[in-house]
C-alpha positions in Angstrom: 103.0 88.2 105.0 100.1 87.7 107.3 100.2 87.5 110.7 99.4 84.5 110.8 102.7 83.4 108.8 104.7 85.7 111.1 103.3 83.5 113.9 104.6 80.1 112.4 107.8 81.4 112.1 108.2 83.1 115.8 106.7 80.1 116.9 109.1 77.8 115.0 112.1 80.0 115.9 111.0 79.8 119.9 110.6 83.5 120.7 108.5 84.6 122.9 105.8 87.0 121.8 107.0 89.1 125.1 110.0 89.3 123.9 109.2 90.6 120.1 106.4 93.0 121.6 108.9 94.6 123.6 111.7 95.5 120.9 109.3 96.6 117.9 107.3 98.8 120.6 103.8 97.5 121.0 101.7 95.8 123.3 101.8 92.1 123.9 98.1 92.5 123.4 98.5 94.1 120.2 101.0 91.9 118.9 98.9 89.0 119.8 95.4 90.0 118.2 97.3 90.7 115.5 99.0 87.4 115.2 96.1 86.0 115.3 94.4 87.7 112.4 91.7 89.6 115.0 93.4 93.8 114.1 96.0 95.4 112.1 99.4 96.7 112.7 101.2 99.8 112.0 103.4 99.8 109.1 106.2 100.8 110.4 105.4 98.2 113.5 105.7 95.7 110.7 108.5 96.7 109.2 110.2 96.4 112.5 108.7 93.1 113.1 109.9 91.9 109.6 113.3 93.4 110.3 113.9 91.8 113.7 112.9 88.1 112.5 115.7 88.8 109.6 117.9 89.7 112.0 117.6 86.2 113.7 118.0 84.5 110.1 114.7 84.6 108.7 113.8 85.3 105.6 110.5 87.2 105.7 109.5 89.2 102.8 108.9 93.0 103.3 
């Protein structure tokens, strides 16, 4: 998934990009840029991301 499709979904789920920054370990201003299609993450930041939206009952391909 892109970020951009990680964004729909955090967006249609209502958590805060402050929030998901803070428990997968990287900046709000990474997370952001990145959300937005401007950088790359980590893989293992995206696995974490991916992991934590399926923990609040999403299903997000790895």
């Amino acid at each position: 998934m892109t970020g951009k499709q990680l964004k729909q979904i955090i967006q249609q789920q209502g958590i805060s990009q402050k929030y998901i920054s803070k428990e997968i370990c990287l900046s709000y201003t990474s997370l952001n840029s990145y959300l937005n299609g401007h950088t790359h993450i980590s893989k293992s930041k995206y696995y974490r991301l991916c992991a934590l939206l399926q923990q609040m009952g999403e299903d997000v391909l790895l």
